[in-house]
PLY file of the C-alpha trace (Angstrom):
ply
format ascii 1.0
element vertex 165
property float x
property float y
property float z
element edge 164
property int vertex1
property int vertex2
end_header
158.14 47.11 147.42
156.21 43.99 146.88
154.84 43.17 143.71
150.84 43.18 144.70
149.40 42.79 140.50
148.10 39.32 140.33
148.52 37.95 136.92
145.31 38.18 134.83
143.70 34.39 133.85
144.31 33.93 129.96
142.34 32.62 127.36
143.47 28.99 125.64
144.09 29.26 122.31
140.28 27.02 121.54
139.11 30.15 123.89
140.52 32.89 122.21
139.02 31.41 119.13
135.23 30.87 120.01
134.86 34.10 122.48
136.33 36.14 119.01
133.80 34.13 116.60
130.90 34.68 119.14
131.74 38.29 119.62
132.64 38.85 115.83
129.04 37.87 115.06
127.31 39.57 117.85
128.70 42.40 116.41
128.36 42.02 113.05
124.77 39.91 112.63
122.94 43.00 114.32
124.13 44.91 112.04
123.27 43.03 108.87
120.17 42.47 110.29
119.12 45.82 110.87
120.14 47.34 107.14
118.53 44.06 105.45
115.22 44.98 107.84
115.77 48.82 107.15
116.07 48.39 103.36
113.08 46.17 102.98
110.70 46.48 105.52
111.11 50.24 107.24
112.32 48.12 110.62
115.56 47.76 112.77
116.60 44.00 113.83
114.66 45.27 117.38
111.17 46.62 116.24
111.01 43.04 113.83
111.91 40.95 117.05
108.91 43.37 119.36
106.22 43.14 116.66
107.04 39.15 116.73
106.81 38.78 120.08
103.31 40.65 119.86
102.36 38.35 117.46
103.26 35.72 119.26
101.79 36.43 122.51
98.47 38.47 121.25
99.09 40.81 123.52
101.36 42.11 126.43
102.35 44.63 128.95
105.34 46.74 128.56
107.42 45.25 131.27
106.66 41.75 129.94
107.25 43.33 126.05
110.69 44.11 127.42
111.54 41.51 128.95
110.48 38.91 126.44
112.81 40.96 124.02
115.57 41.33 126.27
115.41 45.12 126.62
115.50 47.43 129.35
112.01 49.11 130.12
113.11 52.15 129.03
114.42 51.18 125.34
111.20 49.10 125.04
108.91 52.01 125.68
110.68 54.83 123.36
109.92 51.71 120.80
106.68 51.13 121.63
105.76 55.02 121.44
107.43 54.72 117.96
105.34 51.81 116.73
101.89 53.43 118.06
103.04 56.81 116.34
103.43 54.51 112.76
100.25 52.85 113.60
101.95 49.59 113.56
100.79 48.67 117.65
97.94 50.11 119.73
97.37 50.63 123.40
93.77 48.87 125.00
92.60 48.36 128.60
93.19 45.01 130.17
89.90 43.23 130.64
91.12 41.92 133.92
93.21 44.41 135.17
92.20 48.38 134.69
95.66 49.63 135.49
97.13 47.83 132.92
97.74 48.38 129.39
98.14 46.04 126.85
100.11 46.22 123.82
98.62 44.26 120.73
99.43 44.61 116.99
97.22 46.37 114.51
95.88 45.45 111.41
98.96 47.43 109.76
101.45 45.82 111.95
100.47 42.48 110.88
100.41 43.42 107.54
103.88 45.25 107.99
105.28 41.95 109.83
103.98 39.34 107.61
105.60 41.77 104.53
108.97 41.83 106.39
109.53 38.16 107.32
110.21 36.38 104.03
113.38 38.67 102.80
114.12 38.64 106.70
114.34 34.61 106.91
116.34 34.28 103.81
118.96 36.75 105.29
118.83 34.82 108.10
119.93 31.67 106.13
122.09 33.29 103.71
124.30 34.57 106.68
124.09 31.94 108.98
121.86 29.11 108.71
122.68 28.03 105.16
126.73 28.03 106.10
126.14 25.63 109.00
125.82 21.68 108.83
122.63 20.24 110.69
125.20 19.40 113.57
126.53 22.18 113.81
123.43 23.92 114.00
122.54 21.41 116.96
125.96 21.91 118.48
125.56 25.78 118.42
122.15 25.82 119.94
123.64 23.62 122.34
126.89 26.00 123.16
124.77 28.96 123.43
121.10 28.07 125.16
123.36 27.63 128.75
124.79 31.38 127.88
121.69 32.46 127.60
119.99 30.98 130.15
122.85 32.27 132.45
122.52 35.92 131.00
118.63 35.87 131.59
118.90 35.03 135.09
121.69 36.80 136.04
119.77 39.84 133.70
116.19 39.05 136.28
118.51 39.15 139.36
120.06 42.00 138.76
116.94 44.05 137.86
115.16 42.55 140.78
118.05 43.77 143.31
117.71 47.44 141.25
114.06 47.67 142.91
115.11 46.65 146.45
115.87 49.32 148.43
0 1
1 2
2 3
3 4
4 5
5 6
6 7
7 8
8 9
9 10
10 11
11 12
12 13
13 14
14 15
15 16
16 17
17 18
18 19
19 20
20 21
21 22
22 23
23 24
24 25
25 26
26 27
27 28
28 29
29 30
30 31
31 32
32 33
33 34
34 35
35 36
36 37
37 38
38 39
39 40
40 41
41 42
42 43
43 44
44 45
45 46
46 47
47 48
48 49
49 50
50 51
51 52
52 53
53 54
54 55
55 56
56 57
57 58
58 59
59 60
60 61
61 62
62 63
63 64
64 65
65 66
66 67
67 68
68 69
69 70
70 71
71 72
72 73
73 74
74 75
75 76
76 77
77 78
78 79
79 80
80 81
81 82
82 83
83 84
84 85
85 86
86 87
87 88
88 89
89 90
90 91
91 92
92 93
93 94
94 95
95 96
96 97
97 98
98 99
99 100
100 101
101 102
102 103
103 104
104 105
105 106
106 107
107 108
108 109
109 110
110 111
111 112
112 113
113 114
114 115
115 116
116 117
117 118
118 119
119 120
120 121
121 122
122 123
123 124
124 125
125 126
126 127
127 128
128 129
129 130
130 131
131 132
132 133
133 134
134 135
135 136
136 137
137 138
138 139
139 140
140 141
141 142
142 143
143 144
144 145
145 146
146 147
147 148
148 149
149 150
150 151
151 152
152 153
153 154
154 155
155 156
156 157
157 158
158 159
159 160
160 161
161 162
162 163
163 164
């Protein structure tokens, strides 16, 4: 009997070592994140990073909520319908568009965000931007903005060829 297993392509050594510090901190940031956000502000990591992007923006529709936070449509709305129900976001009309709904911070959600941010930031730079040189900050941004970049448009593809039948 042949031998038909094809021998699986391994990881260098300088491989091995960035793919475990990238997912080491992928795992582990969220989560300091979210207990920092919890503790202080009522938040997780995800409902900071939605009422930003709302604050940002002034307003948006769902789909464009999600996909600005890199969620799927479905984890965006049970969010949304979380917010609304804390009176943190509210629901109005578009002016230009009567089927769609916009999604806009309240007064409260402001207030909640602005509250949040400054205990938020210093975590931020207590865990990672504080422990990182000015080039090494560049060099990260630079390793990481072409996975991203990748991920997003291999993320719009794939949801794209989901709605074609």
């Amino acid at each position: 009997m042949e031998n038909m297993a094809t021998p699986l392509p391994r990881m260098t050594p300088a491989q091995s070592r960035a793919w475990l510090a990238l997912i080491s901190t992928a795992e582990l940031l969220p989560a300091a994140l979210d207990a920092q956000l919890q503790r202080d502000a009522g938040l997780t990591h995800y409902e900071f990073i939605l009422l930003s992007a709302l604050q940002r923006s002034g307003a948006m529709r769902l789909s464009d909520l999600a996909a600005a936070t890199n969620a799927a449509l479905p984890r965006a709305s049970k969010v949304v319908s979380r917010l609304q129900q804390r009176g943190l976001l509210e629901r109005k009309e578009s002016e230009h568009d009567r089927r769609s709904v916009l999604l806009t911070l309240s007064t409260q959600g402001r207030r909640q965000l602005i509250l949040a941010t400054p205990n938020h930031f210093d975590t931020v730079h207590r865990l990672v931007l504080d422990n990182l040189s000015p080039a090494q900050l560049d060099a990260l941004a630079d390793a990481l903005e072409p996975v991203v970049q990748r991920s997003t448009r291999n993320d719009a593809s794939a949801r794209s060829s989901a709605r074609t039948p």
